[in-house]
N, C-alpha and C positions, 0 to 999 in steps of 0.2 A: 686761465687759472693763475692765480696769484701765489705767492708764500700763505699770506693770511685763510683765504680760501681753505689751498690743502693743509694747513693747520687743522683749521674750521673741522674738514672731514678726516681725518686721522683722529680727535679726539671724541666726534660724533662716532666715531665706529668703534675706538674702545669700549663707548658707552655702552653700545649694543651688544659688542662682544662678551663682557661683562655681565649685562644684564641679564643675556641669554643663557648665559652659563648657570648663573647664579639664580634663577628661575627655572634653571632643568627641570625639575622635578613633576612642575607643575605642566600637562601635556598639553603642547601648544601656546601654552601663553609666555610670551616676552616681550621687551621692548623692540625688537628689529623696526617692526612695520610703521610703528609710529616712529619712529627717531628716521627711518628712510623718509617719509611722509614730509615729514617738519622741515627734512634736508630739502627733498625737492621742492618744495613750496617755495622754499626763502634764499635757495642758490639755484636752481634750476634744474631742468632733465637730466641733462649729463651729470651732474653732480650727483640726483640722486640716484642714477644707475651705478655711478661709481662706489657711490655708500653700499649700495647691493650686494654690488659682487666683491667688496671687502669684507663686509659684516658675515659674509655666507661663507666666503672661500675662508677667512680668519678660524671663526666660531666651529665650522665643521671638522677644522682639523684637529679640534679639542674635544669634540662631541663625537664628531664619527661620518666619514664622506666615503659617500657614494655617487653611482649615476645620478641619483636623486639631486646633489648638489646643484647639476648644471639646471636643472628644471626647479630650483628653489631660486640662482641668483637669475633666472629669468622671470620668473613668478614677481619678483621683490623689485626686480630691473623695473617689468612693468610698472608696477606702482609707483617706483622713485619718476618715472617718466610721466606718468599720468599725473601724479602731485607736480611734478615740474610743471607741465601744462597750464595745470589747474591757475597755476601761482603767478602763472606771464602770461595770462587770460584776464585774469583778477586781480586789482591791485591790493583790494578790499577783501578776504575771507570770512564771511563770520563763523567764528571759533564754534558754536553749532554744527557747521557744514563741516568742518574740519574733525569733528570726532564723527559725525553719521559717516564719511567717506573711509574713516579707518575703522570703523565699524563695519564696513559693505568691505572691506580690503581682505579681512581675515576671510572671507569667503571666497572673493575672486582668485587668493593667494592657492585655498584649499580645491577648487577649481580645475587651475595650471597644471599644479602637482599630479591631481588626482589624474587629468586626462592624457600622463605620460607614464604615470605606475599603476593603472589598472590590470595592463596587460600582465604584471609579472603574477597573479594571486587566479589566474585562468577565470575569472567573474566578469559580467558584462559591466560597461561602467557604471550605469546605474546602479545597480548593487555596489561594486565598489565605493561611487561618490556617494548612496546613502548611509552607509557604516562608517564613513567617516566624519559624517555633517555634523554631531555632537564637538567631534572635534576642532571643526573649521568655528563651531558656534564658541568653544571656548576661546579661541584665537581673536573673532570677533570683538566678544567681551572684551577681550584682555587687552585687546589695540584700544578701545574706548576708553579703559583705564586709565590705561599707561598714557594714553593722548593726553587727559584728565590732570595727570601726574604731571609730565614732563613739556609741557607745551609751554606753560608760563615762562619757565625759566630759560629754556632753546627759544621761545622766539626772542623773550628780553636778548640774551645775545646778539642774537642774528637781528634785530632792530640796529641794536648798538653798532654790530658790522657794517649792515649797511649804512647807515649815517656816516659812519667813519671813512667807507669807503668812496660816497659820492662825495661828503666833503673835501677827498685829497683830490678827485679828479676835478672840481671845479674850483 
């Protein structure tokens, strides 16, 4: 991790903090999953784990934490992990792939969650995870959105980082 680097994710995670705040209202949709996504495609795993467990531990202290926290920056962990993956597997994305993946994210996210708080509502999970799937579907949407939204201009960055950053090492 460099200076520029944790720059890079200190001002990726106000974005999301921000964004999530500022889209409360609307239940389940924010930018988190897409802005963790875009982080770990273009700096890697660990980076997007990190973005995770900043945007979640930050965001929730203003929103409201619970147990639920540790099984949300896990939930978000994954995906920054899997987007890492994805991103030092592929040198190439196509920008298609990159919104279906955060489209399938708002579900895998609603998944994670769901299969560590069914127990407190005394319901089997399938009941549990079908009352919320409306919800997991808006989160879907909304990562597809936001992908939509925010992608051009975080990758234009994160192109320009990395050029910048292999031009200093050679």
């Amino acid at each position: 991790m460099n200076i520029y680097k944790i720059t890079l994710l200190a001002l990726l995670a106000t974005l999301a903090v921000v964004g999530r705040i500022a889209v409360n209202y609307i239940p389940n949709v924010q930018p988190v999953t897409s802005v963790i996504i875009i982080s770990g495609i273009f700096l890697g795993p660990i980076a997007g784990f990190i973005l995770a467990f900043l945007v979640t531990f930050l965001s929730n202290m203003i929103l409201g934490t619970g147990i639920w926290t540790i099984w949300q920056i896990l939930a978000w962990g994954i995906i920054g992990i899997l987007s890492g993956l994805m991103g030092k597997a592929f040198k190439k994305i196509p920008f298609i792939v990159i919104v279906i993946f955060s489209f399938f994210s708002g579900y895998l996210y609603g998944i994670i969650v769901s299969l560590t708080n069914y127990q407190v509502t005394g319901q089997g999970f399938i009941v549990y995870y079908l009352a919320g799937l409306p919800f997991d579907t808006y989160h879907a949407i909304g990562n597809a959105v936001f992908m939509l939204l925010l992608y051009p201009t975080i990758a234009y960055v994160f192109k320009k980082y990395i050029n910048n950053h292999l031009h200093t090492i050679n």
